[in-house]
C-alpha positions in Angstrom: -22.6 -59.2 46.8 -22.3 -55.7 47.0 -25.4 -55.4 49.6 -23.6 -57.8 51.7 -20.4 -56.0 51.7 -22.1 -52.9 52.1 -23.8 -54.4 55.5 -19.9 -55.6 56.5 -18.9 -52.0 56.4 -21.7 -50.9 58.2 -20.3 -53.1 61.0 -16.6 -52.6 60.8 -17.1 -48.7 61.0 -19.1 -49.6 64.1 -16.5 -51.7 65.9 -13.7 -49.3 64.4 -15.8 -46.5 67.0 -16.6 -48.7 69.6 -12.4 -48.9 69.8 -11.8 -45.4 69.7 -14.0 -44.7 72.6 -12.4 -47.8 74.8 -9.3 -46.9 74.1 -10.0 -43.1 74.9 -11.6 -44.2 77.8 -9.1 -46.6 79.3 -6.2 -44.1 78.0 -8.2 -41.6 80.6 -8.4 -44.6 83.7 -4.8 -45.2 83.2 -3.8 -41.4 83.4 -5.9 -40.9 86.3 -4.7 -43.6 88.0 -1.1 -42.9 88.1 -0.7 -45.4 84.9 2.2 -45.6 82.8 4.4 -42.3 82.2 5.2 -41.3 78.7 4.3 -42.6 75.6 4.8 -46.1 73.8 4.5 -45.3 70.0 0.7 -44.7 70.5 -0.3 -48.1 72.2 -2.1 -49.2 74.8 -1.9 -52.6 76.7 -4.5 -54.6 78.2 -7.3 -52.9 75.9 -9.5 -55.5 73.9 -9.0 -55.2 70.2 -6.5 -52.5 71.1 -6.0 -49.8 68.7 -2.3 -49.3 67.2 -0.5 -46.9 64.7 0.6 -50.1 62.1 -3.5 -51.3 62.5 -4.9 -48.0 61.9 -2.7 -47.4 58.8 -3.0 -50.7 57.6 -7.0 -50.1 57.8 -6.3 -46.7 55.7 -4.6 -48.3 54.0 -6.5 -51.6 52.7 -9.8 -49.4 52.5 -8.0 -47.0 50.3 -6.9 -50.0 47.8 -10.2 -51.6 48.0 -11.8 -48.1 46.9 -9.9 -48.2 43.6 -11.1 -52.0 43.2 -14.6 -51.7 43.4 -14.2 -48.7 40.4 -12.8 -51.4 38.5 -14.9 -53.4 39.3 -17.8 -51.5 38.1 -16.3 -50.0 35.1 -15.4 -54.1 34.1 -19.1 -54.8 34.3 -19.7 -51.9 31.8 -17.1 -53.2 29.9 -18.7 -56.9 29.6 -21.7 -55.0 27.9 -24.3 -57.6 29.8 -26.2 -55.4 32.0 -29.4 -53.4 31.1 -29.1 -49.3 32.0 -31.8 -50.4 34.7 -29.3 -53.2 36.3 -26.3 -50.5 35.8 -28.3 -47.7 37.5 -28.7 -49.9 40.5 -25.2 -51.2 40.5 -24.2 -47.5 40.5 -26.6 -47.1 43.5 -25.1 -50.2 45.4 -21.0 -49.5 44.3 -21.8 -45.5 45.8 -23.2 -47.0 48.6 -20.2 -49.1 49.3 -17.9 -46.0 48.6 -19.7 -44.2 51.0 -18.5 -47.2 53.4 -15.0 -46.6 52.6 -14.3 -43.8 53.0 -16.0 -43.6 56.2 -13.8 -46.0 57.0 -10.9 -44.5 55.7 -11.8 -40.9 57.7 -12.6 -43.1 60.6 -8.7 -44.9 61.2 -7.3 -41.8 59.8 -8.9 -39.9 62.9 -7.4 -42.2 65.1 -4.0 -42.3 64.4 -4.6 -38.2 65.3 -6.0 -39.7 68.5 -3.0 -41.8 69.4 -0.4 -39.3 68.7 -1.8 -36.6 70.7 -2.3 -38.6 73.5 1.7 -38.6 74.0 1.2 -34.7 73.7 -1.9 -34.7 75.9 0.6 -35.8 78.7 3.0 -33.6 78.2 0.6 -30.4 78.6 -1.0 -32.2 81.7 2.2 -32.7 83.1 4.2 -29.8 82.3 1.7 -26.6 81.8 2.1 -24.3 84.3 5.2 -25.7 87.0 7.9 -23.6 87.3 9.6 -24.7 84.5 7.1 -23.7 82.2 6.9 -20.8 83.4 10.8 -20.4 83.4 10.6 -21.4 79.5 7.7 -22.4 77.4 10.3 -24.3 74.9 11.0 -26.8 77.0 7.3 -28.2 76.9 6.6 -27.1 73.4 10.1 -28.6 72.1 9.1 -31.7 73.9 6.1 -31.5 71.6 7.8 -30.9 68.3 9.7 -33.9 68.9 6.8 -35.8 70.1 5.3 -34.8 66.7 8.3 -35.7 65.2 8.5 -39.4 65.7 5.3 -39.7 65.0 5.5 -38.1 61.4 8.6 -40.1 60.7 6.6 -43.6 60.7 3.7 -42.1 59.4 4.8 -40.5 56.4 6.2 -44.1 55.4 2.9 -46.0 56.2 0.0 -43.3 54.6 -0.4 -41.9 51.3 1.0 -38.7 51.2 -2.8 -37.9 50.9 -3.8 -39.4 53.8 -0.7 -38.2 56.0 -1.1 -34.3 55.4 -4.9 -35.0 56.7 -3.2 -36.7 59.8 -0.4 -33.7 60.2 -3.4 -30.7 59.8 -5.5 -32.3 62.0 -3.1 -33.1 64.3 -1.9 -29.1 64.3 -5.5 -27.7 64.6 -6.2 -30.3 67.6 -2.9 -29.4 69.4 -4.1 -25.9 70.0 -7.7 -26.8 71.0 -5.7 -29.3 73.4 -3.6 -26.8 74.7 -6.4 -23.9 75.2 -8.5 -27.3 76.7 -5.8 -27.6 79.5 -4.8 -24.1 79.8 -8.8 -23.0 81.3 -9.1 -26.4 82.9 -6.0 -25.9 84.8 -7.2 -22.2 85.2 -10.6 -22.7 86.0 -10.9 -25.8 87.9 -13.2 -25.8 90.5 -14.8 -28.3 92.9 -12.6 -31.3 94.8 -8.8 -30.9 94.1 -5.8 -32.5 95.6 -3.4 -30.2 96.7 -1.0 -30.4 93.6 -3.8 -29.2 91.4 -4.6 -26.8 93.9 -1.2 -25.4 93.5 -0.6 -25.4 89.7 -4.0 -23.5 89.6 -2.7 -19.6 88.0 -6.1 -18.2 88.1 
């Protein structure tokens, strides 16, 4: 049972990836194509399996609870006092194997819900950094931001452990500057074919 489950996990992680990417992917076809404007809770229509907030932190979630069962689990086979140490040892082997799965899992979804949220912030820098009012005041981007954030935290810190959500609110602060610095050279640096607009907002 446990090798089977273990081969279940193997797959879910890989479909949980596969997701990420398409919905990174279309998230980019949508922006470049004039798509939608502004942010809707971290979703994104029309994307098969389509990664949400609620999914994500249910996966966290159920994975988190299921890590606890399997510990029981193991220590009620102990208990039971029918298992050889040679039958233990490799039902330790198999139960740390399914751990392993996870919380792989767990790290996996977790990520992502970082991914959703800064793609609402992602649009504010690429929309915002460097026009006049930016320049004018870097609060008004930043505060748009903090309140982007914000929302975010507010459902977030109901639906995660508080474990789980402080990995979600670092990563999300360390990612935000990389993000930032990311648009800042790209907007700087830019080189090759360029519409006009770029062309313009380019400061370097």
């Amino acid at each position: 049972c446990l090798n089977v489950i273990k081969t279940i996990l193997e797959e879910t992680l890989t479909t949980l990836r596969a997701k990420k990417l398409q919905h990174a992917f279309s998230s980019s076809i949508t922006k470049n194509s004039g798509g939608r404007e502004g942010g809707e809770s971290g979703e994104e229509k029309g994307v098969e399996g389509e990664l949400t907030l609620e999914m994500l932190c249910a996966t966290v979630n159920d994975y988190d609870r299921l890590q606890e069962k399997i510990q029981e689990f193991r220590e009620e086979l102990g208990r039971m006092g029918k298992l050889g140490g040679d039958q233990l040892a490799m039902v330790d082997a198999a139960v740390d194997h399914v751990l392993d799965g996870f919380l792989s899992i767990v790290d996996e979804a977790n990520s992502g819900c970082t991914q959703l949220v800064l793609n609402d912030v992602r649009e504010a820098f690429a929309e915002e950094l460097f026009v006049p009012e930016w320049e004018d005041s870097v609060d008004v981007m930043m505060q748009r931001v903090a309140m982007t954030f914000q929302d975010y935290y507010n459902d977030l810190s109901v639906w995660l452990r508080p474990f789980y959500f402080a990995k979600v609110v670092r990563s999300c602060l360390e990612k935000v500057v990389a993000l930032y610095l990311f648009t800042l050279f790209r907007r700087g640096g830019a080189k090759g074919k360029e519409d006009k607009v770029s062309a313009k907002l380019r400061p370097f």
